[in-house]
TIMAR-617532 format. One record per residue: residue in one letter; chain; z, x, y of N, C-alpha, C in turn. Coordinates in nm, 3 decimals. Example, Ala and Ser with C-alpha at 12.3 -4.5 7.8 and 13.67 -1.06 7.14 Angstrom:
2
DODO  code  unit      n.Z      n.X      n.Y     ca.Z     ca.X     ca.Y      c.Z      c.X      c.Y
DODO     A     A    0.780    1.319   -0.569    0.780    1.230   -0.450    0.780    1.320   -0.330
DODO     S     A    0.708    1.285   -0.225    0.714    1.367   -0.106    0.787    1.290    0.003
END
This chain:
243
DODO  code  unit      n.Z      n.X      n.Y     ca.Z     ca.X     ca.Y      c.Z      c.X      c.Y
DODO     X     A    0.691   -1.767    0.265    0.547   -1.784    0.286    0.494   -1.889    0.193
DODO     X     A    0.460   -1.997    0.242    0.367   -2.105    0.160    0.196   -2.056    0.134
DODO     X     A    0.200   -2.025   -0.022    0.108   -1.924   -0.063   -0.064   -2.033   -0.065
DODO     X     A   -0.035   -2.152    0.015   -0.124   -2.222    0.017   -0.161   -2.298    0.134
DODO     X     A   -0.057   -2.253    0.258   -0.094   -2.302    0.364   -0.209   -2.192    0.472
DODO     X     A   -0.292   -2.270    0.517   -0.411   -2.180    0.594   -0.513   -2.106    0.460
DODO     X     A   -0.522   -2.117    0.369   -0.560   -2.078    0.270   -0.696   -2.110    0.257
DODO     X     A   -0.835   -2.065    0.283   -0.938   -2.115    0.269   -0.983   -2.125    0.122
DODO     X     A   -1.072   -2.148    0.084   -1.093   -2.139    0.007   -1.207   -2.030   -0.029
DODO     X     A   -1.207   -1.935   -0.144   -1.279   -1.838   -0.197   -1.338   -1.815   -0.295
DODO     X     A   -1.454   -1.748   -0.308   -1.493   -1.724   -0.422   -1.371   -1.674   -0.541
DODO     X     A   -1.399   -1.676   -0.658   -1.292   -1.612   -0.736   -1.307   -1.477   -0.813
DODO     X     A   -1.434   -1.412   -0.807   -1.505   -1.326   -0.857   -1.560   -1.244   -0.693
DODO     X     A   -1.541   -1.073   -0.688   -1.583   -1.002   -0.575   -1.729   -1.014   -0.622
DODO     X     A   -1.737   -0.976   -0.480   -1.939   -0.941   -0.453   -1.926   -0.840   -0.528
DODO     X     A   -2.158   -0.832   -0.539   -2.186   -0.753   -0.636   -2.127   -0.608   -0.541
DODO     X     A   -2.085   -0.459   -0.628   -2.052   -0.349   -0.553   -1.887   -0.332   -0.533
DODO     X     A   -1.814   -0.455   -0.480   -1.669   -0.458   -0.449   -1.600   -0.459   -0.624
DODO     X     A   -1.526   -0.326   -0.626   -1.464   -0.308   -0.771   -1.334   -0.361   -0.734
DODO     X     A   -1.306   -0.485   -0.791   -1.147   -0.558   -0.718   -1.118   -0.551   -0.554
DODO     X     A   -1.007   -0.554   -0.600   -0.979   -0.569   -0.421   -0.822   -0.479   -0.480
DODO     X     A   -0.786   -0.351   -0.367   -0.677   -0.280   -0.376   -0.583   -0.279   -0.216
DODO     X     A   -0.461   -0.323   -0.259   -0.367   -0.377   -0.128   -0.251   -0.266   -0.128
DODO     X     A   -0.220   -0.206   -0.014   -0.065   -0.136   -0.023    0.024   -0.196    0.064
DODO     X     A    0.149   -0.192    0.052    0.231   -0.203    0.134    0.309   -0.056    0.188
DODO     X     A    0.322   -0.077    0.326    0.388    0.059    0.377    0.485    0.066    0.464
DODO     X     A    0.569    0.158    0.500    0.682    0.126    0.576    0.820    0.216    0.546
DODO     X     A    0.904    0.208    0.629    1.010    0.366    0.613    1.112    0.222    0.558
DODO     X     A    1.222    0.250    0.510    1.326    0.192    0.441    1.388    0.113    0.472
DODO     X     A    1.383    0.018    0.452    1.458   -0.086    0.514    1.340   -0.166    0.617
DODO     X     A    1.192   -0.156    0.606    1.149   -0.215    0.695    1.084   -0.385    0.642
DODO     X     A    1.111   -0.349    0.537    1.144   -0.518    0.458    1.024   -0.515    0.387
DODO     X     A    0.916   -0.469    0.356    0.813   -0.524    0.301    0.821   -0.532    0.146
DODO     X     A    0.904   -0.488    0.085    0.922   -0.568   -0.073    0.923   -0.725   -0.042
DODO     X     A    1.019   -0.766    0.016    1.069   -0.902    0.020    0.888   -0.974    0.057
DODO     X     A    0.795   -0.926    0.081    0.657   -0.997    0.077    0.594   -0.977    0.019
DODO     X     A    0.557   -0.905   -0.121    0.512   -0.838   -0.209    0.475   -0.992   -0.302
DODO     X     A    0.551   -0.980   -0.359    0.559   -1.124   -0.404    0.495   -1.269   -0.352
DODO     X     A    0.542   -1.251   -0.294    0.423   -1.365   -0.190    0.349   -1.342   -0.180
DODO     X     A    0.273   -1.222   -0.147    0.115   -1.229   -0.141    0.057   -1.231   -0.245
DODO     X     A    0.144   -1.190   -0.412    0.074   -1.206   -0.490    0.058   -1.325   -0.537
DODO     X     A    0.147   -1.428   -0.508    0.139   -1.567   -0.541    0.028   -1.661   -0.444
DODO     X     A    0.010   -1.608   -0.336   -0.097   -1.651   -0.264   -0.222   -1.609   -0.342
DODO     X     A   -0.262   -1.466   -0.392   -0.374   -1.499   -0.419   -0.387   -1.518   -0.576
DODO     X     A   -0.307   -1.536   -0.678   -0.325   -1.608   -0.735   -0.352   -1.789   -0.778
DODO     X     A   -0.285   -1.771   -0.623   -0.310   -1.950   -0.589   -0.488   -1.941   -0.595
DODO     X     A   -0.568   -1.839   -0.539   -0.672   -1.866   -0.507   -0.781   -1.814   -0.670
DODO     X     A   -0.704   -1.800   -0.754   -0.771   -1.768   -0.860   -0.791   -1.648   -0.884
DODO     X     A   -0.723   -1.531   -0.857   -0.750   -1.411   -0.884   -0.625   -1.377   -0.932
DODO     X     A   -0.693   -1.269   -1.038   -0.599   -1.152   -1.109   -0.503   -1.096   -1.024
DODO     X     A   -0.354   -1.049   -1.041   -0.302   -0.982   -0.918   -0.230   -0.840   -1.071
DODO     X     A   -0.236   -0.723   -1.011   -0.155   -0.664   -1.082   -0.065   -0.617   -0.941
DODO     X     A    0.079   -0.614   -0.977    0.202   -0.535   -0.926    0.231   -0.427   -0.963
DODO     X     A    0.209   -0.331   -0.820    0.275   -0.178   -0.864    0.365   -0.126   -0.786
DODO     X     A    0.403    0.003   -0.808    0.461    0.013   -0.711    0.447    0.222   -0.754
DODO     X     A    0.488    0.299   -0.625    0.493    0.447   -0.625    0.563    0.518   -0.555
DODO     X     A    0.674    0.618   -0.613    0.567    0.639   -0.700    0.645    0.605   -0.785
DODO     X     A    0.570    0.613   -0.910    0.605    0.542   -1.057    0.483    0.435   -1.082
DODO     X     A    0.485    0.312   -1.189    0.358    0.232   -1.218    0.362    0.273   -1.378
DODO     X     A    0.355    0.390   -1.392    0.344    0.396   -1.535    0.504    0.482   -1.619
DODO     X     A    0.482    0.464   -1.754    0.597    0.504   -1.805    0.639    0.676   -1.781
DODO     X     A    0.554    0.754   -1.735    0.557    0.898   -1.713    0.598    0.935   -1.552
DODO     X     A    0.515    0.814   -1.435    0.492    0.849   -1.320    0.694    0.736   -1.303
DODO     X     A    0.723    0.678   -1.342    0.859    0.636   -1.328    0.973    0.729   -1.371
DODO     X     A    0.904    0.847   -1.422    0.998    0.948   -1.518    1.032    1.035   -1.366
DODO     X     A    0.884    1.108   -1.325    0.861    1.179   -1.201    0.954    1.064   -1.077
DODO     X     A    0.946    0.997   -1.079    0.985    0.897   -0.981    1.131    0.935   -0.982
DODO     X     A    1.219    0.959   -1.104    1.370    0.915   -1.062    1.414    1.082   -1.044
DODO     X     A    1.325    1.180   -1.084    1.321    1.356   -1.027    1.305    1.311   -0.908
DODO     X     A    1.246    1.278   -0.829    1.161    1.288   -0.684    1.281    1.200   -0.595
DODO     X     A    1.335    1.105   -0.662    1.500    1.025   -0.557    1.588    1.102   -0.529
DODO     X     A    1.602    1.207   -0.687    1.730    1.228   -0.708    1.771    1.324   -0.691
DODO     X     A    1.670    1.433   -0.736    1.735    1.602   -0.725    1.670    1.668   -0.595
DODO     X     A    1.741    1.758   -0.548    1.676    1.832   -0.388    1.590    1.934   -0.502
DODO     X     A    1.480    1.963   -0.428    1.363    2.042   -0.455    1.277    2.099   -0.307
DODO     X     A    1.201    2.169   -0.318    1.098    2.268   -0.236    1.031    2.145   -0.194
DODO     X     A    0.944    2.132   -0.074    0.861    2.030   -0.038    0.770    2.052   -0.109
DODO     X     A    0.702    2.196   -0.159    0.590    2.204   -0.206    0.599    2.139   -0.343
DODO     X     A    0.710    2.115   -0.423    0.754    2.089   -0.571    0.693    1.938   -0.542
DODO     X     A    0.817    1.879   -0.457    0.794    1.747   -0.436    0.678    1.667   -0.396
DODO     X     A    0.590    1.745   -0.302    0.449    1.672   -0.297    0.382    1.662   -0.427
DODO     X     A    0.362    1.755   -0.527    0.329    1.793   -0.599    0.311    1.691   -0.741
DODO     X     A    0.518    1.702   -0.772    0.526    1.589   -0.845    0.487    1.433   -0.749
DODO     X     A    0.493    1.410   -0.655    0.429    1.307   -0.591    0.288    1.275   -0.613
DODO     X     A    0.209    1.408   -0.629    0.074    1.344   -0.637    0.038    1.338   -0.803
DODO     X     A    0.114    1.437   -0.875    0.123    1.433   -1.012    0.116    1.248   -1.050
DODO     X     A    0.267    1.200   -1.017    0.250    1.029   -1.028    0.163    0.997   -1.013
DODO     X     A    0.084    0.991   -0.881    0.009    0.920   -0.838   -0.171    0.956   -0.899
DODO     X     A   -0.145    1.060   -0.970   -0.289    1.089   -1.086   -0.278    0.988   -1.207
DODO     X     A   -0.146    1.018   -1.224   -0.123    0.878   -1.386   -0.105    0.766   -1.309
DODO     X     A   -0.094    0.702   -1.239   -0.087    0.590   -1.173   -0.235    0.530   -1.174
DODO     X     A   -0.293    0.611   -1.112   -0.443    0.622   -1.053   -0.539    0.563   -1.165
DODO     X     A   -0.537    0.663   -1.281   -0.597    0.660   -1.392   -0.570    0.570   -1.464
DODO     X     A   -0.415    0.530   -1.473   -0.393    0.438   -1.598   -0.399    0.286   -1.572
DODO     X     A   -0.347    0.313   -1.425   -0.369    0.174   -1.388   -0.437    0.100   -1.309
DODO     X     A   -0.434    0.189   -1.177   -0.492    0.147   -1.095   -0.658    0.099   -1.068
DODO     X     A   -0.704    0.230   -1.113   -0.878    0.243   -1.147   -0.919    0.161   -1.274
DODO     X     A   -0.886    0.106   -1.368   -0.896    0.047   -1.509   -0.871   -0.122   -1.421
DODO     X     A   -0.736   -0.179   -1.312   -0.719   -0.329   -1.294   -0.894   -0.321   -1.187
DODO     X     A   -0.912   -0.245   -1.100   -1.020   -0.279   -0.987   -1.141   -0.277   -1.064
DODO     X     A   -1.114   -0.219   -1.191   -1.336   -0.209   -1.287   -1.297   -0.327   -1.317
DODO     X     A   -1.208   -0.399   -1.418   -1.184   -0.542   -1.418   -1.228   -0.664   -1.330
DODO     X     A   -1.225   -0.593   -1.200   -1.212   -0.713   -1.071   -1.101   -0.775   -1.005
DODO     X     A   -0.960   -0.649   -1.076   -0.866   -0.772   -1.053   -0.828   -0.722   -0.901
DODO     X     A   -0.709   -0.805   -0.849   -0.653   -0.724   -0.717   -0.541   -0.622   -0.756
DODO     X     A   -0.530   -0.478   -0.648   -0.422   -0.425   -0.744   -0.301   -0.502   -0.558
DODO     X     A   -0.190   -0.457   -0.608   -0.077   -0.458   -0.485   -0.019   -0.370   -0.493
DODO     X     A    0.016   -0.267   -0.468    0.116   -0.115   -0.435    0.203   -0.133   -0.363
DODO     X     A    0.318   -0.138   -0.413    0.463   -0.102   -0.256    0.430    0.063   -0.282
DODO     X     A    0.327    0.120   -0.161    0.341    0.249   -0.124    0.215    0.315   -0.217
DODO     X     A    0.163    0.416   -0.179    0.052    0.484   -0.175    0.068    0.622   -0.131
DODO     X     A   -0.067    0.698   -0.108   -0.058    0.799   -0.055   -0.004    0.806    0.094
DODO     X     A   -0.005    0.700    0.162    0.053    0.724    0.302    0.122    0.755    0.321
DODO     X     A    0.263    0.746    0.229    0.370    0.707    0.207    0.423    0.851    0.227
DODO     X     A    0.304    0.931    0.095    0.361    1.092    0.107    0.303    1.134    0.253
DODO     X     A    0.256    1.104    0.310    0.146    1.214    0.428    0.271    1.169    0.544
DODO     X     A    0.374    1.041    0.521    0.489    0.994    0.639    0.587    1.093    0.565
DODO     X     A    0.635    1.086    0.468    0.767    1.112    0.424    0.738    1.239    0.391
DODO     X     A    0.631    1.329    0.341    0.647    1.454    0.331    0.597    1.558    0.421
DODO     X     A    0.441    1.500    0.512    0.436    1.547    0.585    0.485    1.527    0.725
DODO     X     A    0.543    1.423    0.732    0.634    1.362    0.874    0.728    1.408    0.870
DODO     X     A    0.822    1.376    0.753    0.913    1.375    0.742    0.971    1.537    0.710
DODO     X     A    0.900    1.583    0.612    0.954    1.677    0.551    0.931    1.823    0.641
DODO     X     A    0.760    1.788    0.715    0.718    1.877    0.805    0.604    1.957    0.732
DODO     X     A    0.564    1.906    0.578    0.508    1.972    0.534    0.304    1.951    0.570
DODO     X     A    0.266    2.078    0.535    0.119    2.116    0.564    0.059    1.979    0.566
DODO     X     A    0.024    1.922    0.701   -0.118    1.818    0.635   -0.211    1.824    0.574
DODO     X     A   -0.268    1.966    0.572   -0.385    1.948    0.549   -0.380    1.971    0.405
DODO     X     A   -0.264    2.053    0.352   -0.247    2.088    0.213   -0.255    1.924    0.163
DODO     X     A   -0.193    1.850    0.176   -0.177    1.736    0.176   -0.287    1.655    0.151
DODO     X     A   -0.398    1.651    0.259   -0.501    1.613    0.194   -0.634    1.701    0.098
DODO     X     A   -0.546    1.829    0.074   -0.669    1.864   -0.013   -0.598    1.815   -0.120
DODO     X     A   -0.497    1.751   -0.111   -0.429    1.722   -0.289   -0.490    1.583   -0.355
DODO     X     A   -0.484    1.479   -0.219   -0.549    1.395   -0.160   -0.660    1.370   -0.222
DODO     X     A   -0.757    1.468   -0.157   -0.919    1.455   -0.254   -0.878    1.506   -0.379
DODO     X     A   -0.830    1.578   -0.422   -0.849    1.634   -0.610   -0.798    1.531   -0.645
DODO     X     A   -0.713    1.431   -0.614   -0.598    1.374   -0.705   -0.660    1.206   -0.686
DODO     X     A   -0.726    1.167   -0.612   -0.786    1.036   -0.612   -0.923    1.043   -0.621
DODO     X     A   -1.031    1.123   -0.681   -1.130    1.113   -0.737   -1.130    1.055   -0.906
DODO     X     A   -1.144    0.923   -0.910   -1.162    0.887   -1.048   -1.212    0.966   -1.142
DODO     X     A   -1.397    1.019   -1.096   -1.417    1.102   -1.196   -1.455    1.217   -1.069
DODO     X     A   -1.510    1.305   -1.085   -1.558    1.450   -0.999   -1.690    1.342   -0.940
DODO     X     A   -1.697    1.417   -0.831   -1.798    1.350   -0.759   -1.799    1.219   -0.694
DODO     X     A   -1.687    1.143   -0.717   -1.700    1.023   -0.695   -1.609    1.034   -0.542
DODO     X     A   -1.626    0.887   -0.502   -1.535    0.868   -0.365   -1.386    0.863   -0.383
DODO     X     A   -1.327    0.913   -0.259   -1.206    0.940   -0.281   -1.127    0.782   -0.288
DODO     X     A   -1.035    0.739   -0.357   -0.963    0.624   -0.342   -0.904    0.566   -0.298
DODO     X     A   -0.891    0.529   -0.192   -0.801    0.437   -0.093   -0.837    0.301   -0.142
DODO     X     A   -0.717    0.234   -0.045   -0.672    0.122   -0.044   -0.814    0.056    0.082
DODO     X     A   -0.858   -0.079    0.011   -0.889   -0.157    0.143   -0.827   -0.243    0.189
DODO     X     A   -0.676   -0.208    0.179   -0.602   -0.316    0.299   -0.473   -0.260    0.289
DODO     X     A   -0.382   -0.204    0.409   -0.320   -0.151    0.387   -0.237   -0.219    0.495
DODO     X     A   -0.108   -0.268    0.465    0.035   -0.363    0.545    0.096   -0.236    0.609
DODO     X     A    0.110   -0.222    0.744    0.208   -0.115    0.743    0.345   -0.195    0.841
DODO     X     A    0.403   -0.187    0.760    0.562   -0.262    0.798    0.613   -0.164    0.935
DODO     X     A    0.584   -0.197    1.029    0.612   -0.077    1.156    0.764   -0.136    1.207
DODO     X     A    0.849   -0.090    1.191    1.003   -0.098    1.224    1.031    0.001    1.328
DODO     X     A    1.201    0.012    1.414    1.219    0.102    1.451    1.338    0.169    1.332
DODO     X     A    1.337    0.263    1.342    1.422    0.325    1.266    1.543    0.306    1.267
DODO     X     A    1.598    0.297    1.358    1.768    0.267    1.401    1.758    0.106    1.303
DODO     X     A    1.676    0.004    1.346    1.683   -0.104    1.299    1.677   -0.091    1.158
DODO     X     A    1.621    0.001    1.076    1.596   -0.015    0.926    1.759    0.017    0.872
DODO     X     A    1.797    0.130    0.924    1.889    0.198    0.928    2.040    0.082    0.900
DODO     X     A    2.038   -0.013    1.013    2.119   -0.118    1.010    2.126   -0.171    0.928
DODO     X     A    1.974   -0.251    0.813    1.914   -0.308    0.789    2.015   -0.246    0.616
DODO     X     A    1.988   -0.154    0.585    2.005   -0.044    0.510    2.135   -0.042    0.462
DODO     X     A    2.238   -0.053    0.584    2.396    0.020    0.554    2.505   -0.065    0.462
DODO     X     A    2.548    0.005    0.387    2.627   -0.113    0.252    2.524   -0.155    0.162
DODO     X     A    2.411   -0.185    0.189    2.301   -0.236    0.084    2.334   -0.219   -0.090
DODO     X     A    2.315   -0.108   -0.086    2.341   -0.021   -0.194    2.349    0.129   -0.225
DODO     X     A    2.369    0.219   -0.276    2.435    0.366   -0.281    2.214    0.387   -0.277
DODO     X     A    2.273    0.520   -0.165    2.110    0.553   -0.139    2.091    0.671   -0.194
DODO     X     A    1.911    0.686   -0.190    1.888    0.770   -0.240    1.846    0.876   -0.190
DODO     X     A    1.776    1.007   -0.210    1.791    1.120   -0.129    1.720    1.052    0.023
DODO     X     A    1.608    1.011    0.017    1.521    0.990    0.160    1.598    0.858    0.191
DODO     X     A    1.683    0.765    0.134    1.783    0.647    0.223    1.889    0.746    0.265
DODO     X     A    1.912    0.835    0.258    1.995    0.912    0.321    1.993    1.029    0.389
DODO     X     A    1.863    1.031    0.456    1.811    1.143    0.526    1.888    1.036    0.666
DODO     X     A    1.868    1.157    0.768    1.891    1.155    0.884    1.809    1.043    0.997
DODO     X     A    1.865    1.020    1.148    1.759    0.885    1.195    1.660    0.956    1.219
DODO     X     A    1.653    1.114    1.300    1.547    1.233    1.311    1.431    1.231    1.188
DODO     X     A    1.526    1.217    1.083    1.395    1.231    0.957    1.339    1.140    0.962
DODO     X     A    1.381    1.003    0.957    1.261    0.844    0.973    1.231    0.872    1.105
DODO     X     A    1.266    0.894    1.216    1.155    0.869    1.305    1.000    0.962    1.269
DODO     X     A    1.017    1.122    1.205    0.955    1.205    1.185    0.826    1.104    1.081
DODO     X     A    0.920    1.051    0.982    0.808    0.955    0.899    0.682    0.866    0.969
DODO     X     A    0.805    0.744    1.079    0.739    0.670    1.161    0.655    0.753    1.227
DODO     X     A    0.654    0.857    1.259    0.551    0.925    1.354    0.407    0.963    1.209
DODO     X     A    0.471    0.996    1.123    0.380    1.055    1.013    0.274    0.890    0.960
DODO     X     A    0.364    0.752    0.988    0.286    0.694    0.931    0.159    0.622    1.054
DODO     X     A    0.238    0.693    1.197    0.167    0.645    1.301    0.046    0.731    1.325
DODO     X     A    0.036    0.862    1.249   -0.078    0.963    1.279   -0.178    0.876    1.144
DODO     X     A   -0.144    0.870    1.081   -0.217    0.777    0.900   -0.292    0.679    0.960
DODO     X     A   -0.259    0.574    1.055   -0.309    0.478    1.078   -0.399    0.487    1.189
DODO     X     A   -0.380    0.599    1.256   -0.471    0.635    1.374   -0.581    0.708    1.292
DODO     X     A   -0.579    0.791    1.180   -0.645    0.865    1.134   -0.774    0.781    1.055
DODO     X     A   -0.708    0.703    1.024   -0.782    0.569    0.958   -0.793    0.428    0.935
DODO     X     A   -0.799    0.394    1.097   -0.765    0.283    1.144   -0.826    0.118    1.107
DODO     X     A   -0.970    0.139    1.028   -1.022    0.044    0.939   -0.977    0.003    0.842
DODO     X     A   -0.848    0.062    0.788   -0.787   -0.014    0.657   -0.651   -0.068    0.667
DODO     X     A   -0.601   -0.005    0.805   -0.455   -0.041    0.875   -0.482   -0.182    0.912
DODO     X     A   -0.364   -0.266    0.905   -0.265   -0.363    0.977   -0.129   -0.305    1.035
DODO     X     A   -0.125   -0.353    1.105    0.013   -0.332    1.133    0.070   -0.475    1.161
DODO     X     A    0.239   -0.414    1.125    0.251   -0.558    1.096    0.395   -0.522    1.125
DODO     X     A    0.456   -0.569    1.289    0.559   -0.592    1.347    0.699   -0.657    1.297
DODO     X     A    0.724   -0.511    1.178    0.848   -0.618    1.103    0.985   -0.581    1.172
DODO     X     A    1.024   -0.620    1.339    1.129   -0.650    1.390    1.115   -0.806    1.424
DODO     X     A    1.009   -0.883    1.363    1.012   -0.983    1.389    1.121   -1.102    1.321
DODO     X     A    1.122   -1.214    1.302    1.225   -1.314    1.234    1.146   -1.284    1.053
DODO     X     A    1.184   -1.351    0.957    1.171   -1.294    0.856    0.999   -1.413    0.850
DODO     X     A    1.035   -1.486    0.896    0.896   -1.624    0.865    0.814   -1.582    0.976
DODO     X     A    0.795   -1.485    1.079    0.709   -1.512    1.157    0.637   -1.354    1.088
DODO     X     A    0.727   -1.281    1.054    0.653   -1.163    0.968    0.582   -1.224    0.787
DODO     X     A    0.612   -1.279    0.775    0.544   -1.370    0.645    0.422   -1.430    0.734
DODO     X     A    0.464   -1.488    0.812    0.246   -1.547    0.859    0.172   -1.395    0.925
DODO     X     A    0.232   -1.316    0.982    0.170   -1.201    0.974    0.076   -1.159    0.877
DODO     X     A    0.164   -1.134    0.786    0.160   -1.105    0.662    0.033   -1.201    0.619
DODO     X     A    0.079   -1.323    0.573   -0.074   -1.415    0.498   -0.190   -1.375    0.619
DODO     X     A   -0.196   -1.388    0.753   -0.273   -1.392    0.847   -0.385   -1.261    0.786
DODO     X     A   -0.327   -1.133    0.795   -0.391   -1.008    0.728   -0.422   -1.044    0.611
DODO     X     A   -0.395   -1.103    0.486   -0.442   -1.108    0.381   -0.559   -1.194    0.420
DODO     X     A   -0.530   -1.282    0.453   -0.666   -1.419    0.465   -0.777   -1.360    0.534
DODO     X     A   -0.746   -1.252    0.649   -0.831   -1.198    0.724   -0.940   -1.111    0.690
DODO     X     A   -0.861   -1.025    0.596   -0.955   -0.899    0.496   -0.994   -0.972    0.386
DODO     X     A   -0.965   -1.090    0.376   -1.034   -1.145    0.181   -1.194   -1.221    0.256
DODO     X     A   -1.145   -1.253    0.410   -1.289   -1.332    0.445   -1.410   -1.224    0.486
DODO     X     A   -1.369   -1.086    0.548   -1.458   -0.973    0.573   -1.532   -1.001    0.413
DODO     X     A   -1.417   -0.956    0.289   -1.459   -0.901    0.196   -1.611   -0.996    0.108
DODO     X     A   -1.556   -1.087    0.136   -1.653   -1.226    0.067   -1.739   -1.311    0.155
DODO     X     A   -1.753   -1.273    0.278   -1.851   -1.287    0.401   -1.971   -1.280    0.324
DODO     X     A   -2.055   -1.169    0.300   -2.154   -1.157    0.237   -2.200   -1.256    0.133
DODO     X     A   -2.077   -1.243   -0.003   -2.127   -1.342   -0.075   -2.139   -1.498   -0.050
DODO     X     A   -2.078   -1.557    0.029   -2.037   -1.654    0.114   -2.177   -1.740    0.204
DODO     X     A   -2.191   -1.612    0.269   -2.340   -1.612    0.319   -2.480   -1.631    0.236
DODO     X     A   -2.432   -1.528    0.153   -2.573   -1.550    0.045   -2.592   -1.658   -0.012
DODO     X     A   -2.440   -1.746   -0.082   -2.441   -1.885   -0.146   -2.480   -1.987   -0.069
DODO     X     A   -2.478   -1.988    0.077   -2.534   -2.086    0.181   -2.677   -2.057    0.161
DODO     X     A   -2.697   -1.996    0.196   -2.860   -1.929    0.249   -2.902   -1.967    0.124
DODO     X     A   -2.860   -1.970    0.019   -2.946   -2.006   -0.111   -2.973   -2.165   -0.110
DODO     X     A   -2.833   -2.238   -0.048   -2.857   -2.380   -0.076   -2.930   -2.413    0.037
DODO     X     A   -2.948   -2.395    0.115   -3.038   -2.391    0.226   -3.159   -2.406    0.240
DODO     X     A   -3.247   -2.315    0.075   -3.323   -2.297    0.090   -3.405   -2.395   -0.036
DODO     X     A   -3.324   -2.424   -0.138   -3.322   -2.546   -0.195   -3.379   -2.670   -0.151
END
């Protein structure tokens, strides 16, 4: 991805109200979206903005601790959501909510979607438990709005293909070595996520060639940064306008 081709140009500072700008990437294993992570953060640093890199779960030195429990050892689904959302409270707090008061952009390989595919898709576990963990666990402070992402990549593969994609790679880990039944169960879990909340979804057809899923890819970024700065954009005209 040429992090400067089609690239408009942008303010470098969000409108008044927009606390940063927060991006995930999503997708069952092997559906490639690391390999663009990087690129988009070099794109919008091309454009003058802060980028922090994360990734979940893990991000911080405690939620990477929970992270290599949650690969490695078999546990109860209820354990595992659990320590899943556990991460994703120190994640939340330490990093995530502290780069967006800044202004900066955050980038996530993976989010809460991730658990609502892989634990409740996948695993079969309670949705709804799921999202009451959901609201307790992404309220910055009490009272406040719950935290999502406003732009969310979802790397939509077929499973058999990740699977391919996958084999010899490297020694896998408990969910690279679940069954094709269990990723499709995900793919279905991340296909109910995006229906559920279809204003923050992309989808983003990664059986494509590797460069035509990279302009995908910039296409959605460029697309949600012009919604986001429309307003201010507008207002800076209308001012010289009136000059």
């Amino acid at each position: 991805m040429n992090p400067t081709s089609g690239a408009a140009p942008l303010p470098q500072s969000f409108p008044s109200g927009q606390s940063g700008w927060f991006i995930t990437f999503e997708g069952i294993d092997g559906a490639g979206k690391s390999s663009h992570i990087g690129a988009v953060a070099q794109l919008l640093r091309s454009q003058g903005h802060t980028v922090v890199l994360t990734r979940e779960p893990g991000g911080t030195e405690l939620a990477e601790k929970l992270r290599a429990l949650v690969l490695a050892e078999p546990m109860d689904p209820l354990t595992e959501a659990l320590l899943m959302f556990a991460a994703r409270r120190e994640h939340l707090v330490s990093v995530i909510e502290p780069a967006l008061a800044r202004g900066e952009v955050v980038i996530s390989d993976r989010f809460t979607d991730a658990t609502f595919a892989y634990q409740g898709g996948g695993r079969g576990f309670d949705w709804q438990v799921l999202t009451q963990l959901e609201h307790m666990v992404q309220q910055a402070v009490p009272g406040a709005a719950i935290r999502q992402p406003d732009l969310t990549l979802w790397f939509d593969l077929p499973p058999a293909v990740a699977a391919q994609r996958l084999a010899g790679a490297r020694a896998p880990d408990k969910f690279e070595a679940e069954s094709a039944s269990f990723f499709a169960r995900v793919q279905a879990g991340y296909a109910r996520r995006a229906t559920e909340q279809p204003h923050r979804f992309t989808v983003i057809a990664a059986d494509q060639p590797l460069e035509a899923v990279a302009a995908s890819v910039q296409h959605a970024i460029q697309q949600s940064l012009q919604l986001v700065f429309q307003p201010a954009v507008s207002l800076t005209a209308a001012k010289v306008c009136s000059t």
